[in-house]
Backbone as JSON, one array per atom type, in Angstrom:
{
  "sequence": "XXXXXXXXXXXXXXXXXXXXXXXXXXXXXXXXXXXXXXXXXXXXXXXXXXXXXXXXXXXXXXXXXXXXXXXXXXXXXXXXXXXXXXXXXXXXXXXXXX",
  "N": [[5.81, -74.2, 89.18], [8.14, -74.13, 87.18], [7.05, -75.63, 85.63], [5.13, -74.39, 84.39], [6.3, -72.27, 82.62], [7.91, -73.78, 81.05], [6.14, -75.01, 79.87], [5.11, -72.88, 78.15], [7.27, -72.2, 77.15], [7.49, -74.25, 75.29], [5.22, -73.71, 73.59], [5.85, -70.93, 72.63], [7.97, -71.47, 71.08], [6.69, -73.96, 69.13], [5.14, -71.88, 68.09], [6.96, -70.78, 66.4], [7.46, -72.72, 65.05], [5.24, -73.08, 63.03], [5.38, -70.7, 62.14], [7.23, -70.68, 60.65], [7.09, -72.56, 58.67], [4.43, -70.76, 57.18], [6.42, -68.91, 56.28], [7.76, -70.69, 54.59], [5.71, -71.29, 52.69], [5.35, -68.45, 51.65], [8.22, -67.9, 50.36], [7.92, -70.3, 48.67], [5.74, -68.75, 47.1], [6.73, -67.32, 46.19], [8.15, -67.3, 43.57], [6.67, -67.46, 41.85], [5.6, -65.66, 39.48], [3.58, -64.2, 38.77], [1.39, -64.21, 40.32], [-1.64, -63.13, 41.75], [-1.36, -60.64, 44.26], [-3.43, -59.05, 45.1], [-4.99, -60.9, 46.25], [-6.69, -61.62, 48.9], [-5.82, -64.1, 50.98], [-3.52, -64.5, 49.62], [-2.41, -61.54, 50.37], [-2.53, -61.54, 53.03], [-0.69, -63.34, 54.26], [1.77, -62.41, 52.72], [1.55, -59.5, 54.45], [2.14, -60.78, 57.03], [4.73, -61.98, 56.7], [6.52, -60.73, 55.25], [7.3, -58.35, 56.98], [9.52, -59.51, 58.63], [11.01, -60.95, 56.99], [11.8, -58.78, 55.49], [14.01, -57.29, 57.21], [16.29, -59.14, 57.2], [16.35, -58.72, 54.4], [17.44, -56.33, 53.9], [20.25, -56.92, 55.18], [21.3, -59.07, 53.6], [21.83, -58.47, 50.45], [19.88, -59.03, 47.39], [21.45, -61.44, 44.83], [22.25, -61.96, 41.65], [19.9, -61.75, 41.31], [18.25, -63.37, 42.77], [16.91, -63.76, 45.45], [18.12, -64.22, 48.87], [18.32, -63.89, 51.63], [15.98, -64.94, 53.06], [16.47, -67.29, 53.96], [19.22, -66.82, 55.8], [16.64, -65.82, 57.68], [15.4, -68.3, 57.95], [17.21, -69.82, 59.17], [18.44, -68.32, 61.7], [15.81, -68.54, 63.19], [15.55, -71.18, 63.27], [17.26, -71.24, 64.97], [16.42, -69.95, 66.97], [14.53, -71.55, 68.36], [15.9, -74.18, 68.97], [16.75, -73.07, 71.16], [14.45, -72.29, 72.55], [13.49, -75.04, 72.88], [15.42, -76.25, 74.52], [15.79, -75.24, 76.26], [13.1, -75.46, 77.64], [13.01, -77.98, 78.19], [15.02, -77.8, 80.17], [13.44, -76.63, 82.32], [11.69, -78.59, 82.56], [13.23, -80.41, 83.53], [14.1, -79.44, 86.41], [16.09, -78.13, 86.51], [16.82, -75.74, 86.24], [17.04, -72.5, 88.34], [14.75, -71.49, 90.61]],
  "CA": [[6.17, -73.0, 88.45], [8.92, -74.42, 86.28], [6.03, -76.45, 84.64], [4.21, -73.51, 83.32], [7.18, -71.9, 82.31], [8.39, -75.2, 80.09], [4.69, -74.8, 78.59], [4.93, -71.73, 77.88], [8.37, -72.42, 76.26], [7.32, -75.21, 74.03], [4.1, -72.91, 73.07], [6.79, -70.22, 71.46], [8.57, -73.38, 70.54], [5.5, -74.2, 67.94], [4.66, -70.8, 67.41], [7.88, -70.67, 65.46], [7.3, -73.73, 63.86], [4.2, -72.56, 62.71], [5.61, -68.98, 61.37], [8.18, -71.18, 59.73], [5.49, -72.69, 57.42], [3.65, -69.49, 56.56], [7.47, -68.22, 55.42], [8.03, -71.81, 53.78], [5.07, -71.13, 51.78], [5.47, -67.32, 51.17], [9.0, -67.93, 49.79], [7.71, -71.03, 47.46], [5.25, -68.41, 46.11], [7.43, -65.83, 45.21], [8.68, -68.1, 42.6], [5.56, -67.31, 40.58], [5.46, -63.82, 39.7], [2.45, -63.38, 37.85], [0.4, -64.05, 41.26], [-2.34, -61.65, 41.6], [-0.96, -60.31, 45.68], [-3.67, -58.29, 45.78], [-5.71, -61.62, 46.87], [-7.15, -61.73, 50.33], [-5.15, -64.8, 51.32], [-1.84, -64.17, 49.44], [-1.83, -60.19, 51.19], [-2.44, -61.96, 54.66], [0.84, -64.15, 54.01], [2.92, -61.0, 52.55], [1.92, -58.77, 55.72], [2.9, -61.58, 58.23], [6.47, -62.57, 56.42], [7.36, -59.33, 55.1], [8.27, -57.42, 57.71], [10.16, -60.12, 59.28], [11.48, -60.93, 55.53], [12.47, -57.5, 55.28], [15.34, -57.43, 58.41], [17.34, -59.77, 56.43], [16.85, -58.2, 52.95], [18.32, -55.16, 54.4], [21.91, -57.0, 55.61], [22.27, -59.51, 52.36], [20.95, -57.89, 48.72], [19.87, -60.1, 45.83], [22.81, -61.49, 44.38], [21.75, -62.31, 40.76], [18.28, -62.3, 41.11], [18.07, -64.3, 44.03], [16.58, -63.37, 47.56], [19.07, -65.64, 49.73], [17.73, -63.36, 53.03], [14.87, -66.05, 53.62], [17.77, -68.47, 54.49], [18.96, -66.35, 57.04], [15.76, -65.88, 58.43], [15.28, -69.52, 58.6], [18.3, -69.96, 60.35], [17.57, -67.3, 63.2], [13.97, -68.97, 63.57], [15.55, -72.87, 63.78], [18.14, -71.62, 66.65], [15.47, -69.61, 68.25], [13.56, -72.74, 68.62], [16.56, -74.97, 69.38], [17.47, -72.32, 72.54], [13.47, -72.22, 73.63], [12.88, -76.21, 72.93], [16.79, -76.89, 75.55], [14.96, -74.07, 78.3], [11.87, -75.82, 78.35], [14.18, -78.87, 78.81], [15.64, -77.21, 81.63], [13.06, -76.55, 83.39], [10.75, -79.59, 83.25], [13.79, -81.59, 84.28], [14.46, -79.2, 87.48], [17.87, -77.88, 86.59], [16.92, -74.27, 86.4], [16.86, -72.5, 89.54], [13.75, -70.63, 90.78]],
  "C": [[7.04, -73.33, 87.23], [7.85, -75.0, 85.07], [5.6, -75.36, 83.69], [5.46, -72.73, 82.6], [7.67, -72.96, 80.99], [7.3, -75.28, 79.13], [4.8, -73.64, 78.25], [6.5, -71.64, 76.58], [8.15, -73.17, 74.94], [6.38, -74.24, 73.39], [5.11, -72.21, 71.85], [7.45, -71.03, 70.49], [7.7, -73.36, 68.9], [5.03, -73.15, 67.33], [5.59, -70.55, 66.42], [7.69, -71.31, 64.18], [6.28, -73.22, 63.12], [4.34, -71.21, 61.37], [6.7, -69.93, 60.28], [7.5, -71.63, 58.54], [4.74, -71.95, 56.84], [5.21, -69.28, 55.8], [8.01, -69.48, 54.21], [6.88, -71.28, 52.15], [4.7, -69.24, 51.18], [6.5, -67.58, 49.6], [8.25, -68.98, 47.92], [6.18, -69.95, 46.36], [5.41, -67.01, 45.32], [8.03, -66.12, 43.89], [7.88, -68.11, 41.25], [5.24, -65.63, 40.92], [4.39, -63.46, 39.0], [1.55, -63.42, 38.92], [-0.19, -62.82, 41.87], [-1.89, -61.33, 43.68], [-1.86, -59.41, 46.18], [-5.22, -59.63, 46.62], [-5.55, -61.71, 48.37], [-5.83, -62.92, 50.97], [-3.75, -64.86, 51.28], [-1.18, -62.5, 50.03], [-1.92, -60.31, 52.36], [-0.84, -62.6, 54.62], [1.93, -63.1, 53.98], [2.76, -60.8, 53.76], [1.91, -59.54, 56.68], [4.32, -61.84, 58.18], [6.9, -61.7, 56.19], [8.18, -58.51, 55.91], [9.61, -58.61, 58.71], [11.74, -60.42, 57.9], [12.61, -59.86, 55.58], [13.77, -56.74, 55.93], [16.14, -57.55, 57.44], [17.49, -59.69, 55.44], [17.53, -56.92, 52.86], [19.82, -55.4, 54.67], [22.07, -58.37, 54.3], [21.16, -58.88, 51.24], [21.08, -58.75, 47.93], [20.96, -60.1, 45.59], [21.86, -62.72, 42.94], [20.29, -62.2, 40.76], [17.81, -62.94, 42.07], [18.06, -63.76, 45.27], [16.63, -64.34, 48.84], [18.88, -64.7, 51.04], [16.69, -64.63, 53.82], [15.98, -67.12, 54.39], [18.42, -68.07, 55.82], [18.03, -66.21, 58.33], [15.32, -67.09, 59.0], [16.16, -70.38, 59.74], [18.08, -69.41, 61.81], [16.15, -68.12, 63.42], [14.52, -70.43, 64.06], [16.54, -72.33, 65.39], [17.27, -71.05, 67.5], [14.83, -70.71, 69.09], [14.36, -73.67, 69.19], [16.45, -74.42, 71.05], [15.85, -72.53, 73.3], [13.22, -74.13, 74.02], [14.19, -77.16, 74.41], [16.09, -75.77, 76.81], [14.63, -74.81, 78.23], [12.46, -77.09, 78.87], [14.35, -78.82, 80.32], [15.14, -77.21, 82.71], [12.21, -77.41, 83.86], [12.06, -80.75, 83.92], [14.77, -80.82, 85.97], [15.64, -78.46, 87.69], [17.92, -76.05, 86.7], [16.66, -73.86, 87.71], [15.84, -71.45, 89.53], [13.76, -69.29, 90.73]]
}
């Protein structure tokens, strides 16, 4: 039982990583503003990062011009991943209790 549990941990684990890379490459293409967004590929990207985006542009506001929220968000996403990648830890090495 712990086993599937520890897989199931790492899974979210990567799923992060994963979302982290879609927002890696959102952010680097907000940097070009003439990009047409109403492309198929670049409005799949927006409506996956956006609303997640959008949390943390709500508690810090541009400051100059600059949308320093993504940074936050990356933060929250690496400790999520730290806290699921020390469970799954946990439980393939027995220490959690049933």
């Amino acid at each position: 039982m712990n086993d599937i549990i520890a897989t199931l941990l790492q899974v979210l684990s990567q799923t992060l990583e994963i979302y982290s890379l879609i927002l890696i490459v959102r952010v680097l293409l907000s940097w070009f503003p003439n990009l047409d967004w109403s492309n198929p590929i670049l409005s799949t990207v927006s409506s996956i990062t956006d609303p997640y985006l959008n949390v943390f542009r709500g508690l810090i506001p541009p400051i100059g011009g600059l949308d320093l929220s993504a940074i936050l968000a990356f933060i929250l996403i690496s400790v999520m991943q730290g806290l699921l990648n020390n469970s799954s830890l946990l439980f393939l090495n027995g220490s959690m209790p049933y």
